[in-house]
N, C-alpha and C positions, 0 to 999 in steps of 0.2 A: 302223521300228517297234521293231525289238530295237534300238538304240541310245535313243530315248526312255524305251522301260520301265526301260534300265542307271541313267539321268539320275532317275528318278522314285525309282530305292532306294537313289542315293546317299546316305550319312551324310556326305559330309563338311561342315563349316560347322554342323552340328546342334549342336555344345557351344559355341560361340557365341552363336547363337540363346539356348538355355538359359542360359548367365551375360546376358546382356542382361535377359533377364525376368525373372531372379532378382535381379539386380541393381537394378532398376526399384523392386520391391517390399522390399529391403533397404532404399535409399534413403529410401524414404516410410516405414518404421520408422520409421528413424532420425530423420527429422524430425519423428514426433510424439512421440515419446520427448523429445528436445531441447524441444517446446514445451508439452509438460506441466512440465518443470525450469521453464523458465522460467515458468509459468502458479504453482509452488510457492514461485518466487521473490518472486513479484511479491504472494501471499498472506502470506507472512513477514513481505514489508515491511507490509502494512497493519496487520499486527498491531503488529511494533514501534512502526509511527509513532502507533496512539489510544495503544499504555502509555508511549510517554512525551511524546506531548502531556498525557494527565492529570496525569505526573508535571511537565510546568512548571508548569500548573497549581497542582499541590500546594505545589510547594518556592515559589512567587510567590505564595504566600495570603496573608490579611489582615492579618497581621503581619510582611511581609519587611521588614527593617531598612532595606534599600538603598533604600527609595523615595523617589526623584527624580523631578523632574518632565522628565521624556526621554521621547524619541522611542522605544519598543518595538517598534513593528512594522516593524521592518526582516525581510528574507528572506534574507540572508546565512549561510554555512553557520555553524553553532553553534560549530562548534570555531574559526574567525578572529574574524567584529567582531559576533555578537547582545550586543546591548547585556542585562545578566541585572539591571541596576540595576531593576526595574520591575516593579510589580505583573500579574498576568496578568489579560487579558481574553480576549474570544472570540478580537478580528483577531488579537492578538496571539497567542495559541495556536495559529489555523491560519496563520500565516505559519513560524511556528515548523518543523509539522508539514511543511508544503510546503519550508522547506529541507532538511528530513530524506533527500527523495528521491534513489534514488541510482541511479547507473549503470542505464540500462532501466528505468526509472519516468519517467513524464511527469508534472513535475507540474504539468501545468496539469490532468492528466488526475484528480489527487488532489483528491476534496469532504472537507471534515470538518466535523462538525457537533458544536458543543458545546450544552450545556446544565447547565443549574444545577438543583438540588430538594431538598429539605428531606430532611435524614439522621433527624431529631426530627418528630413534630407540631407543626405550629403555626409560632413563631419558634427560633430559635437561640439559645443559653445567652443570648445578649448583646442581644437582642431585636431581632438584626437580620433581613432576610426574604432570601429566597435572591435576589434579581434580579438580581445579579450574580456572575461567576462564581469571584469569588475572599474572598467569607464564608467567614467561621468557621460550623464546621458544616453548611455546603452540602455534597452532593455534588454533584462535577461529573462529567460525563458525557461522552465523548469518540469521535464514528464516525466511522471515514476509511473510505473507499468508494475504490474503485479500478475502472476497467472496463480488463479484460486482452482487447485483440485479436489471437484467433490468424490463423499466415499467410491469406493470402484463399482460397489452396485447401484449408483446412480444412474443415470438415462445421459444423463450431460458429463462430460469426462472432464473439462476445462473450461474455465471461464474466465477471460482475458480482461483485465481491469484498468482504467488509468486515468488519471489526472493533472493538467496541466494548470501551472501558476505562473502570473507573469508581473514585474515590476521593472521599474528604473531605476535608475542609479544616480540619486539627485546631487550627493555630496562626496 
C-alpha cells in the first residue's frame, strides 16, 4: 500500500505531460494564425483582380487604335501571349481577370461579373447607349467573388470574398 501511495505522488514525466498539452494548443494557434494570412491573402487578390479587370477595360475602350479583328479571349498569363490588340468585352475581361490568379487561388474558384451603366442620363456624348461594355461614357463595373476554404477542422467552413471596381470609359 506504501509503495502505491510513493507511485500516485510521483512527479516524474509531469513536464512532459505539460509540453504535450501546451504544445497541442501552440500548434492549433499557429494554424489559425497561418489561415487568416492566407484568408488576407486571398482578399488582396480579389481586390487587385476587379481594379484591374476595370482598368482593361478602360485602356480597351471605344477608341483603342489597335483594333483587329483577333481572337481576345485567350487565359494566358498577361505578361507572355494576352493578345492587348482588341477591344474589351465581358468574356474577354473575365478571362483576363482569371489569368491574373496566382499562387493559392483557384481560378476556376474566381466569378467576375461585369457590367455596363450610364455615367450621364440618357445616352452618351455620341449618342451611343451603354450595352456594351466598352462605350464611351459607360461606366463599367467589375465584381470578382472568391470563396476562401478554411482547413476542414476549422469552425468556419467558407468565407465568401469580393471586390468591386468601377470606372468610365473616357476615350
Amino acid at each position: 500500500m506504501q509503495r502505491l501511495f510513493h507511485l500516485v505522488r510521483d512527479e516524474r514525466g509531469s513536464s512532459l505531460v505539460e509540453f504535450a498539452m501546451s504544445a497541442w494548443i501552440l500548434m492549433l494557434l499557429l494554424v489559425g494564425v497561418f489561415q487568416c494570412m492566407i484568408a488576407m491573402y486571398a482578399y488582396h487578390f480579389t481586390t487587385y483582380a476587379a481594379q484591374e479587370g476595370t482598368r482593361f477595360a478602360m485602356v480597351r475602350g471605344y477608341t483603342w487604335s489597335q483594333n483587329v479583328a483577333t481572337n481576345c479571349s485567350t487565359s494566358a498569363p498577361p505578361s507572355f501571349t494576352l493578345k492587348y490588340n482588341c477591344t474589351a468585352s465581358s468574356t474577354d475581361i473575365q478571362n483576363y481577370v482569371q489569368s491574373l490568379a496566382t499562387p493559392g487561388i483557384l481560378p476556376s474558384g474566381v466569378s467576375i461579373n461585369t457590367a455596363s451603366s450610364y455615367v450621364w442620363p440618357g445616352k452618351t456624348p455620341d449618342g451611343v447607349t451603354c450595352s456594351t461594355i466598352n462605350s464611351e461614357g459607360c461606366l463599367v463595373k467589375v465584381t470578382v467573388s472568391y470563396t476562401f476554404n478554411f482547413l476542414p477542422y476549422m469552425p468556419m467552413t467558407a468565407l465568401s470574398l469580393s471586390s468591386t471596381s468601377e470606372t468610365s470609359i473616357v476615350q
